[in-house]
N, CA, C and O of each residue as an XYZ file, in Angstrom:
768
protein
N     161.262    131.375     96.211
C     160.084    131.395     95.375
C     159.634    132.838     95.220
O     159.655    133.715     96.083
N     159.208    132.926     93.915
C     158.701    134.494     93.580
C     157.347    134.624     94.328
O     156.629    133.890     95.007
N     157.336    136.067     93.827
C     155.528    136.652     94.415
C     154.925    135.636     93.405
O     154.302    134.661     93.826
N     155.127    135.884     91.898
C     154.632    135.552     90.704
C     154.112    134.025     91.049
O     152.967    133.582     91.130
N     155.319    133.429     91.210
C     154.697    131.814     91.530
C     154.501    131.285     92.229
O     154.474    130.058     92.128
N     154.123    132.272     93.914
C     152.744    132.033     95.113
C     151.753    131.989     94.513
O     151.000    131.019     94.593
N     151.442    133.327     93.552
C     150.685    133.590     93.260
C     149.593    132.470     92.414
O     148.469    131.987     92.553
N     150.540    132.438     91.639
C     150.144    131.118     90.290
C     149.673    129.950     91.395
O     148.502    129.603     91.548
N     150.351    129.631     91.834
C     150.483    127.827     92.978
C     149.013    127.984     93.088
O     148.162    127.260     92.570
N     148.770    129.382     94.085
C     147.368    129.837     94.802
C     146.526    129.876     93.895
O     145.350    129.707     94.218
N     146.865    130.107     92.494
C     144.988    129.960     91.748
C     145.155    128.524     91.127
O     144.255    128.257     90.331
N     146.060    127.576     91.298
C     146.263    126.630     90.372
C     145.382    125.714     92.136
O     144.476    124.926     91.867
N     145.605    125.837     93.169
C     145.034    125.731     94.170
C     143.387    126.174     94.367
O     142.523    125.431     94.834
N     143.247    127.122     94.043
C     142.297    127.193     93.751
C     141.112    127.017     92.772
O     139.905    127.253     92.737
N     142.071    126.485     92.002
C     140.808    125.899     90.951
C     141.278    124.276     90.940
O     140.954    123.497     90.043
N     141.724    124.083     91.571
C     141.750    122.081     91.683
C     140.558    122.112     93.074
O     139.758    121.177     93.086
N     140.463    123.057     94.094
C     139.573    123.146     94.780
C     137.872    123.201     93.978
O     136.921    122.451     94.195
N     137.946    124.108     93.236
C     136.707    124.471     92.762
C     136.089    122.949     91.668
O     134.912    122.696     91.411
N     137.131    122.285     91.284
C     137.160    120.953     90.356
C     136.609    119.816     91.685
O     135.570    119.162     91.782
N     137.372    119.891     92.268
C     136.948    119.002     93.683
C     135.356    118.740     93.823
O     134.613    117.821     93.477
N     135.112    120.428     94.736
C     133.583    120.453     94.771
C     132.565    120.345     93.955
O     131.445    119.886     94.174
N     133.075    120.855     92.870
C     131.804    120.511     91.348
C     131.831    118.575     91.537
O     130.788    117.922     91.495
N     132.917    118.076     91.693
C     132.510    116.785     91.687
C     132.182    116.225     92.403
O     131.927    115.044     92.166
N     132.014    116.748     93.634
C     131.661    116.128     95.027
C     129.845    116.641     94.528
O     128.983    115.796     94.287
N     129.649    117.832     94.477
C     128.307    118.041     93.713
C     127.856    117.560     92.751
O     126.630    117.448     92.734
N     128.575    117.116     91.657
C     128.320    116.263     90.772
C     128.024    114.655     91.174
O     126.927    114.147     90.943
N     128.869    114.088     91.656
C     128.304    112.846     92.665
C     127.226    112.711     93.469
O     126.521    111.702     93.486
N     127.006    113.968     94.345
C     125.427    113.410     95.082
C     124.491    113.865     94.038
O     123.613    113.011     93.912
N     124.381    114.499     93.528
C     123.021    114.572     92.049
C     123.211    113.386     91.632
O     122.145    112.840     91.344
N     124.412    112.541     91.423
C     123.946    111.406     90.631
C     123.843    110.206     91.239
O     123.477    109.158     90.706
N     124.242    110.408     92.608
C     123.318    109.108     93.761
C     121.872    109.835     94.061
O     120.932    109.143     94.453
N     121.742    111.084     93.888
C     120.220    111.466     94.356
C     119.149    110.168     93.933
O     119.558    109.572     92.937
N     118.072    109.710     94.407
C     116.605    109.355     93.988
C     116.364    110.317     93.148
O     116.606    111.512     93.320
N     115.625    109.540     91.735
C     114.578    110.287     91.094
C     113.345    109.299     91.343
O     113.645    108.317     92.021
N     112.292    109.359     91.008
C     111.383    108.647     90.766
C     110.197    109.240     89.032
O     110.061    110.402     88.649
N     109.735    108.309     88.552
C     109.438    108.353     87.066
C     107.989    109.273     87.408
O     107.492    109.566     88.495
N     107.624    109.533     86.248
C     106.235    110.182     86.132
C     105.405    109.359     86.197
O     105.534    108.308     85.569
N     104.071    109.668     87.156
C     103.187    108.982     86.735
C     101.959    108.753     85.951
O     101.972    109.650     85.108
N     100.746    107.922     85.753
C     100.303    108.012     84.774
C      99.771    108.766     84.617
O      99.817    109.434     83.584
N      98.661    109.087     86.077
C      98.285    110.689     85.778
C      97.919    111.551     87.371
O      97.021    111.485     88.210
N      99.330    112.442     87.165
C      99.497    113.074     88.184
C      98.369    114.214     88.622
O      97.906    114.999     87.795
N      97.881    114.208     90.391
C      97.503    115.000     91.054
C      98.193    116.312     91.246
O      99.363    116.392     91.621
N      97.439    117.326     90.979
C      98.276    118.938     91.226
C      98.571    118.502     92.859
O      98.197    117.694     93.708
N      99.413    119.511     92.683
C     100.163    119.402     93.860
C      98.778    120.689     94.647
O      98.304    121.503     93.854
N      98.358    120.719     95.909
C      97.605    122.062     96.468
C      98.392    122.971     96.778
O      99.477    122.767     97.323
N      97.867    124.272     96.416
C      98.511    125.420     96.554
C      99.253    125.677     97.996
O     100.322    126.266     98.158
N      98.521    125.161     98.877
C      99.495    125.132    100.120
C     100.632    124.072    100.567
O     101.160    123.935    101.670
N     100.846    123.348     99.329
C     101.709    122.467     99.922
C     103.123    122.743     98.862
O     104.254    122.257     98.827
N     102.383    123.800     98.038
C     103.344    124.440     97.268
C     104.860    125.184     97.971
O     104.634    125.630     99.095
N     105.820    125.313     97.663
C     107.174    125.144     98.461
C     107.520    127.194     97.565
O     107.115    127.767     96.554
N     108.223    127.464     98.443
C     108.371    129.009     98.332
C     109.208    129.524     97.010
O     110.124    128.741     96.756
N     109.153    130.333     96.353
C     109.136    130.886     95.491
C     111.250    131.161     95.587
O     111.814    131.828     96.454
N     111.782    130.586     94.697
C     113.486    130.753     94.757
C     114.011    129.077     95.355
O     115.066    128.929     95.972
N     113.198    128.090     95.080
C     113.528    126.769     95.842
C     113.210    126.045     94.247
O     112.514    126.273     93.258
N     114.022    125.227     94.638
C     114.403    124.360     93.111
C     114.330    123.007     93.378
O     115.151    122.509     94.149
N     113.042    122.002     92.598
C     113.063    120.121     92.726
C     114.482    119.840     92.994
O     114.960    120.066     91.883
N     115.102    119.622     93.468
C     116.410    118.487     93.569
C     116.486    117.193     92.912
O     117.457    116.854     92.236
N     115.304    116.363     93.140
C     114.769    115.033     93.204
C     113.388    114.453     93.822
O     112.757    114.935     94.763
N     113.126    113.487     93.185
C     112.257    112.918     93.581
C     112.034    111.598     93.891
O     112.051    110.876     92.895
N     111.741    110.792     95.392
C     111.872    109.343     95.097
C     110.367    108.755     95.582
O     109.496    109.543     95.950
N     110.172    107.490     95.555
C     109.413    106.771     95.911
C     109.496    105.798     97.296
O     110.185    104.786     97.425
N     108.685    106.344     98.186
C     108.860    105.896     99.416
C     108.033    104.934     99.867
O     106.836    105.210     99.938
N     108.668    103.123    100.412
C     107.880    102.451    100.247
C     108.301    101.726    102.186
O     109.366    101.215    102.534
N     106.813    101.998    103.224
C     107.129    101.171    104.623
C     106.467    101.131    105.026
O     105.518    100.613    104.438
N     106.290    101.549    106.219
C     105.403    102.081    107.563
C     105.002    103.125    108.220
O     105.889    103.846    108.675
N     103.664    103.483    108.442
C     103.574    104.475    109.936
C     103.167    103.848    110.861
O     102.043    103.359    110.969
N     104.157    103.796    111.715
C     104.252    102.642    113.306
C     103.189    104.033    114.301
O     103.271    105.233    114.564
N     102.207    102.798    114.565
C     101.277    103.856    115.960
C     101.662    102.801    117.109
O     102.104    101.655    117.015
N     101.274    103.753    118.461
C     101.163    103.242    119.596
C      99.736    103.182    120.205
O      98.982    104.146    120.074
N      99.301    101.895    120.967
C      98.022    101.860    121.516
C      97.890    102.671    122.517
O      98.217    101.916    123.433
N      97.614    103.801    123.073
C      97.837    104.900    124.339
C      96.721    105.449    125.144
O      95.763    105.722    124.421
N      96.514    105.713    126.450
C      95.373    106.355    126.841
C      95.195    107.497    126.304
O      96.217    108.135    126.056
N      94.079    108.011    126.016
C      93.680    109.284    125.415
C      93.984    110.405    126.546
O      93.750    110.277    127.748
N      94.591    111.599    125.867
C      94.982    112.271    126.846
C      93.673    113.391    127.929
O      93.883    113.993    128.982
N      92.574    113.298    127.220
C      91.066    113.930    127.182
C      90.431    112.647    127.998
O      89.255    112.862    128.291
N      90.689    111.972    128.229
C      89.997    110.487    128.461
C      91.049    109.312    128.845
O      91.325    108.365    128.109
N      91.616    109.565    130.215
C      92.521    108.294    129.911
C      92.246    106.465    130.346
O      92.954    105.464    130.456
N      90.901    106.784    130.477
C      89.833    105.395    130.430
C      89.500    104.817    128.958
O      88.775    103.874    128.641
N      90.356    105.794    128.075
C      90.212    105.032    126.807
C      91.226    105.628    126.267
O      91.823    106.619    126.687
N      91.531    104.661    124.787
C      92.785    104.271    124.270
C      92.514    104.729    122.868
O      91.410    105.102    122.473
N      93.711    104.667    122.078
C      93.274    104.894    120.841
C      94.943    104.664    120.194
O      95.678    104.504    121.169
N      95.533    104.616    119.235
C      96.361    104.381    118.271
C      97.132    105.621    117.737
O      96.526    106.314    116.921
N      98.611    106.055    118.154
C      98.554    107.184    118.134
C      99.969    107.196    117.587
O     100.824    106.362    117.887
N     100.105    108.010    116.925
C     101.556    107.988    115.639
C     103.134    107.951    116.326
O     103.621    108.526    117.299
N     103.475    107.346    115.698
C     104.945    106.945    116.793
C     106.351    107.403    115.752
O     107.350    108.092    115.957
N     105.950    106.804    114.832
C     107.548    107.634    113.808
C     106.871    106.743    112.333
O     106.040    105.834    112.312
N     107.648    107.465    111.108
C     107.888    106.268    109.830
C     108.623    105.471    110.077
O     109.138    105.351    111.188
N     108.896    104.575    108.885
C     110.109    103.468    108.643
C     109.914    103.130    107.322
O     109.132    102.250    106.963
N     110.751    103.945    106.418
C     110.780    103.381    105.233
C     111.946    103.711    104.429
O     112.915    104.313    104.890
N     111.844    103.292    103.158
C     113.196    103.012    102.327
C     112.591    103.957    100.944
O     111.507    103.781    100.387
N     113.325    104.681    100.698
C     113.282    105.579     99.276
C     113.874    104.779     98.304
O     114.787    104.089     98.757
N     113.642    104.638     97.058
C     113.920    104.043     95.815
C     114.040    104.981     95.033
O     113.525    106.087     95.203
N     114.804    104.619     93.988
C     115.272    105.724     93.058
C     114.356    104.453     91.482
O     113.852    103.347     91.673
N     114.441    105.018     90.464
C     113.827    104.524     89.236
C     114.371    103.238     88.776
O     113.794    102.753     87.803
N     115.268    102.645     89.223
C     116.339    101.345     89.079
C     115.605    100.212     89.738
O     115.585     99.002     89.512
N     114.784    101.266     90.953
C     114.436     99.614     92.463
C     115.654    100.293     93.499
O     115.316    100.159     94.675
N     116.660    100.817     93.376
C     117.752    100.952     93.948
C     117.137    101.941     95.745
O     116.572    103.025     95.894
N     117.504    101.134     96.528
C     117.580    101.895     97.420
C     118.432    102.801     97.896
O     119.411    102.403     98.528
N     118.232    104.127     97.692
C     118.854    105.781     97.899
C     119.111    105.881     99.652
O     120.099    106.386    100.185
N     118.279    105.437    100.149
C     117.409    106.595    101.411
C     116.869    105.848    102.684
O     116.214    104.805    102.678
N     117.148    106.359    103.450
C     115.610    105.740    104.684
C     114.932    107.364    105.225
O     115.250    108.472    104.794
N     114.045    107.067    106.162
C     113.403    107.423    106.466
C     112.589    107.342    107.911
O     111.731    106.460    107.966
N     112.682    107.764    108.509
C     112.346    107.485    109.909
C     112.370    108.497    111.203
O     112.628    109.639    110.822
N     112.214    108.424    112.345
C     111.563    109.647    113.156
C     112.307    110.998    113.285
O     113.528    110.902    113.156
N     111.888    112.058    113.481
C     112.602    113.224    113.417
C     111.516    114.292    112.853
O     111.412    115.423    113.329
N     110.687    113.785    111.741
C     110.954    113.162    110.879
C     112.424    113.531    109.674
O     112.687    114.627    109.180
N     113.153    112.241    109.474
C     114.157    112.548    109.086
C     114.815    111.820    107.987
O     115.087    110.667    108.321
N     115.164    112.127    106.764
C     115.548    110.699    106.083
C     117.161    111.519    105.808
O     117.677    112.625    105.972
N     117.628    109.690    105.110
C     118.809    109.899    105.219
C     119.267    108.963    103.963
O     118.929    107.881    103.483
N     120.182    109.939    103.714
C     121.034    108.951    101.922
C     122.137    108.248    102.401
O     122.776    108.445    103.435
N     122.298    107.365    101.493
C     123.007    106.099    101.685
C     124.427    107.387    101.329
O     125.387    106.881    101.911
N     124.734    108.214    100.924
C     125.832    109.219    101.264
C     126.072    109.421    102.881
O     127.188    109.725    103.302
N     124.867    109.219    103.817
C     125.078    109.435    105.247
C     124.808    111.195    105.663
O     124.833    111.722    106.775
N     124.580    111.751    104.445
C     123.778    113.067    104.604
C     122.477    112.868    105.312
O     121.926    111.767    105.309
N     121.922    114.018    105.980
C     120.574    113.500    106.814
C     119.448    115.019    106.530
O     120.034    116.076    106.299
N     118.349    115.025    106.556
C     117.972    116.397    106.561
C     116.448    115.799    107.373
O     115.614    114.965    107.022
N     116.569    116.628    108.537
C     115.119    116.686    109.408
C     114.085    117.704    109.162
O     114.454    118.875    109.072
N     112.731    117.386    109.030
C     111.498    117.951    108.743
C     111.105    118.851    109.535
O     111.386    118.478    110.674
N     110.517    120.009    109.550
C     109.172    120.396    110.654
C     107.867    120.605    109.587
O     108.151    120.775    108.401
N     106.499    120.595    109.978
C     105.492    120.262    109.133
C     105.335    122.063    108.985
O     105.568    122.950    109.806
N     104.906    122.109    107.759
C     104.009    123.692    107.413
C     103.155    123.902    107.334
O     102.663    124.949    107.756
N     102.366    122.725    106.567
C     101.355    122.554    105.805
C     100.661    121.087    105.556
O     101.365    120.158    105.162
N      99.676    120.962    105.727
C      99.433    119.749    105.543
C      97.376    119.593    104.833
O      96.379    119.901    105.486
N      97.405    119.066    103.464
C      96.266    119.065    102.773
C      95.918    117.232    102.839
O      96.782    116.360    102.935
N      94.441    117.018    102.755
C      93.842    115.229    102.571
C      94.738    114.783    101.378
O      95.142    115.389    100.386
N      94.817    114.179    101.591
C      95.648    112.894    100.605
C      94.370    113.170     99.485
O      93.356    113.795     99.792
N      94.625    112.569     98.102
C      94.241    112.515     96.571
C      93.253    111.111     96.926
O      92.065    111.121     96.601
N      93.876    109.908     97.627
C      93.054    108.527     97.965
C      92.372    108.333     99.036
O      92.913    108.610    100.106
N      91.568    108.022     99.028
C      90.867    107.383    100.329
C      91.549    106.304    101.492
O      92.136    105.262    101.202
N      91.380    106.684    102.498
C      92.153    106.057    103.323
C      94.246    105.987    103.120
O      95.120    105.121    103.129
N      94.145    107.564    102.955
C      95.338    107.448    103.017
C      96.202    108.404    103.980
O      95.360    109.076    104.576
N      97.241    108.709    104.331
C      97.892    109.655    105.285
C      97.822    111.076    104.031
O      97.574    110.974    102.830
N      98.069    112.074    104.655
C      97.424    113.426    104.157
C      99.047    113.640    104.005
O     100.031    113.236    104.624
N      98.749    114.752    102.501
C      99.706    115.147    102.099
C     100.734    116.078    102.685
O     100.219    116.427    103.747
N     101.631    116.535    102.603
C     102.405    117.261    103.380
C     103.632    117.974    102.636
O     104.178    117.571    101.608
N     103.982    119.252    103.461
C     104.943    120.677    103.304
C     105.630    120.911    104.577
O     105.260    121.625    105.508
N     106.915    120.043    104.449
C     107.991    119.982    105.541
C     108.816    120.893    105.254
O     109.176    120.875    104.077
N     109.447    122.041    106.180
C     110.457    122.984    106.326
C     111.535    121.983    106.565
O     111.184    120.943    107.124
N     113.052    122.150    106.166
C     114.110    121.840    106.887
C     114.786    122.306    108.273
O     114.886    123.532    108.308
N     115.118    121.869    109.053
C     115.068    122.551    110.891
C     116.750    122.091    111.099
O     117.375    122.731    111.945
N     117.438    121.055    110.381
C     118.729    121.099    110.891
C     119.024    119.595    109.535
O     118.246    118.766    109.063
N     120.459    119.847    109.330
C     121.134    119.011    108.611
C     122.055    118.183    109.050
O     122.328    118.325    110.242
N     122.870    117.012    108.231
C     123.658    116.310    108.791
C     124.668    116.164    107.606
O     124.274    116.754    106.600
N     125.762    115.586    107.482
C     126.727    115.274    106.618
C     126.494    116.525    105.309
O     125.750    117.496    105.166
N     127.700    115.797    104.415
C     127.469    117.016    103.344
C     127.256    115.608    102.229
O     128.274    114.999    101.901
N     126.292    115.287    101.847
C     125.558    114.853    100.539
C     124.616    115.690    100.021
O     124.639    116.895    100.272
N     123.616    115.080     99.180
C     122.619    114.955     99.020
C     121.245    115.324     99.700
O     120.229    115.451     99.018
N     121.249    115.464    100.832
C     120.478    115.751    101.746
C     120.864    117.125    102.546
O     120.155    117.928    103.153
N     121.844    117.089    102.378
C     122.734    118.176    103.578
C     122.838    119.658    102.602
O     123.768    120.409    102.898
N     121.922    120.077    101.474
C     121.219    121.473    100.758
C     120.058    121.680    100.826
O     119.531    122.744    100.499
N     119.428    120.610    101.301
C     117.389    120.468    101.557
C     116.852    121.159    102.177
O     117.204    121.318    103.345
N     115.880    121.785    101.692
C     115.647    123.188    102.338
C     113.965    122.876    102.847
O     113.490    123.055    103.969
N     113.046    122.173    101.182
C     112.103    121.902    102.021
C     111.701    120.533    101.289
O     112.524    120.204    100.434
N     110.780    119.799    101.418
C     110.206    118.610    101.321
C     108.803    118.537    101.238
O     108.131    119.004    102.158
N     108.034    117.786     99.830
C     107.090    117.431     99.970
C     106.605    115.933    100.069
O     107.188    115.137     99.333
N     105.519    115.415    100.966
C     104.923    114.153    101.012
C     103.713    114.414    100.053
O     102.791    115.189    100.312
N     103.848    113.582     98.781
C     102.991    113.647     98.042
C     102.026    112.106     97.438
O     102.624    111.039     97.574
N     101.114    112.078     97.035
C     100.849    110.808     96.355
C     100.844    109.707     97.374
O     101.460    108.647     97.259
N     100.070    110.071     98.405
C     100.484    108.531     99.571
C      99.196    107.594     98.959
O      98.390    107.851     98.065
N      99.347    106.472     99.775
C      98.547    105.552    100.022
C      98.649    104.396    100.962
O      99.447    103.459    100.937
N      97.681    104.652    101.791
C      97.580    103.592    103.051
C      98.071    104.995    104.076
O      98.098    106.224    104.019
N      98.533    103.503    105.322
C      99.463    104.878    106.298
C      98.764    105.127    107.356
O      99.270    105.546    108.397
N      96.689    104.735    107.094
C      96.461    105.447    108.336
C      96.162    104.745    109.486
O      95.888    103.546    109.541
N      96.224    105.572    110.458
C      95.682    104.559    112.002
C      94.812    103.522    111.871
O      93.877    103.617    111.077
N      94.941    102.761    112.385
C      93.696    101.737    112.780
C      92.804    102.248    113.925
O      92.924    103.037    114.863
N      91.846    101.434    113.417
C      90.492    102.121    114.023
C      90.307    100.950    114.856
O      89.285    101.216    115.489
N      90.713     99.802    115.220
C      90.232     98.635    115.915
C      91.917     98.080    117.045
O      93.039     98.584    116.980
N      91.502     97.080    117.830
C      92.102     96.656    118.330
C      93.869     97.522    119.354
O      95.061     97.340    119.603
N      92.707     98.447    119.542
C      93.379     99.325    120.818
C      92.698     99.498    122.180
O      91.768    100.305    122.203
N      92.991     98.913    123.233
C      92.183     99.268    124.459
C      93.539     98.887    125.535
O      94.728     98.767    125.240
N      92.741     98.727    127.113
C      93.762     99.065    128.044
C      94.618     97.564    127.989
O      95.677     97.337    128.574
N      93.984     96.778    127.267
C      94.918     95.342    127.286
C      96.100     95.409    126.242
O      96.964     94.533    126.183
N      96.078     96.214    125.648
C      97.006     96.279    124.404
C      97.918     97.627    124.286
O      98.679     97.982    123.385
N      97.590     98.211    125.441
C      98.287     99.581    125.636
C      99.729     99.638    125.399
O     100.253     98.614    125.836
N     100.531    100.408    124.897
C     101.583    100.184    124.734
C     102.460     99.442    123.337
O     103.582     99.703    122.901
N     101.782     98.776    123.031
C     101.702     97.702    122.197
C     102.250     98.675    120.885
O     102.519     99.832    121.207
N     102.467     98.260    119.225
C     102.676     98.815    118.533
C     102.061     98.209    117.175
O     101.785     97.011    117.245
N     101.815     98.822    116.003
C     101.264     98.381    114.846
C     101.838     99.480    113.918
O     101.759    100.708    113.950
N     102.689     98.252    112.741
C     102.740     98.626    111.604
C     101.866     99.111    110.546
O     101.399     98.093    110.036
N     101.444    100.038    110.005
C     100.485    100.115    108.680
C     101.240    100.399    107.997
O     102.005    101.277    108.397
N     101.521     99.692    106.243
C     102.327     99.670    105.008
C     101.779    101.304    104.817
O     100.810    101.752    105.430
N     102.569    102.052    103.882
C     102.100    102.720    103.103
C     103.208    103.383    101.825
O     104.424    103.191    101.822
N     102.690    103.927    101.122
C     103.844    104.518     99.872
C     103.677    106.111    100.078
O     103.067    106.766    100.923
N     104.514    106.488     98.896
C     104.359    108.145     99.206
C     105.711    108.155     98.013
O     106.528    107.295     97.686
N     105.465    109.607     97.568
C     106.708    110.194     96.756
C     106.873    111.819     97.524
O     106.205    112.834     97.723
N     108.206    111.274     97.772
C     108.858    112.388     98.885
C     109.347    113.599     97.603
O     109.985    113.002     96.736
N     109.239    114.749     97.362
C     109.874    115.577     96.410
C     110.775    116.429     97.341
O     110.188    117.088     98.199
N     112.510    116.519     97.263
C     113.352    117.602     98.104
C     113.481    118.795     97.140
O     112.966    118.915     96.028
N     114.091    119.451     97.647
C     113.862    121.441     97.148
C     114.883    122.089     97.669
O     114.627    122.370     98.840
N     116.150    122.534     97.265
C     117.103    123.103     97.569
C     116.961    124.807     97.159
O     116.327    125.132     96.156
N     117.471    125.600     97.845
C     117.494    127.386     97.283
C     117.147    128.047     98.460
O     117.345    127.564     99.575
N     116.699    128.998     98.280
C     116.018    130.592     99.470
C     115.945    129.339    100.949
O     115.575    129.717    102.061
């Protein structure tokens, strides 16, 4: 075999490579979650705003739980109170289609088996009453190569419900656990 047609093999190799990955990239954009506009959207707060060179990816609609635990207060452990234990929920894409879960770390994960875990930055009151407060998650470590596995940062936006209960925690129920439903539209952010 010539130099000439190593040579050739090697870019004909190299661009069935480069065809590969565009479609492996092309595939998780098109399993990504989007979720639709709504009727009339809340600004996002300036601090929950995501850094300057970071690009929407997607957006889905997150529909479960924030599971608390009944626990002694750590200031007071003659009394109890309801105290955050992890999510549990399922991301939807605009179909109904479930994309995603979601759950402690905090960490969600695409039905690709890509995973991307949170740390908090920022965190502003929720837009509704009685709801879990909005949020500006950094990415801290990845998993698989989907969809999830370029996520750099994450917003919790638009919740409702979610928050602690205010009743039926004391030393008889310690330990114990409670579901509260809530929604939310998770926005991911790939770049810097």
């Amino acid at each position: 075999m010539t130099t000439a047609s190593n040579t050739e093999n090697k870019g004909r190799f190299q661009m069935v490579k480069r065809i590969a990955l565009a479609g492996l990239l092309l595939a998780a954009l098109a399993a990504a979650p989007a979720v639709g506009a709504q009727n009339s959207p809340v600004p996002v707060p300036s601090n929950l705003k995501v850094p300057a060179g970071n690009v929407l990816l997607f957006k889905s609609l997150a529909t479960g739980s924030q599971i608390y635990t009944c626990s002694a207060r750590t200031e007071d452990p003659s009394t109890f109170a309801w105290t955050f234990k992890a999510p549990k929920a399922e991301l939807r894409n605009d179909l109904g289609e479930k994309v995603a879960t979601h759950y402690a770390g905090p960490t969600w994960q695409g039905n690709d088996g890509s995973t991307v875990v949170g740390e908090v930055v920022a965190r502003d009151a929720a837009a509704y009453p009685n709801a879990i407060p909005w949020l500006l998650l950094r990415s801290k470590s990845h998993g698989g190569a989907g969809a999830f596995s370029t996520v750099t940062y994450i917003q919790r936006l638009a919740t409702v419900g979610g928050v602690a209960p205010t009743d039926g925690c004391d030393q008889s129920t310690a330990g114990t656990e409670r579901a509260v439903p809530y929604t939310a539209t998770y926005a991911f952010y790939y770049g810097a």
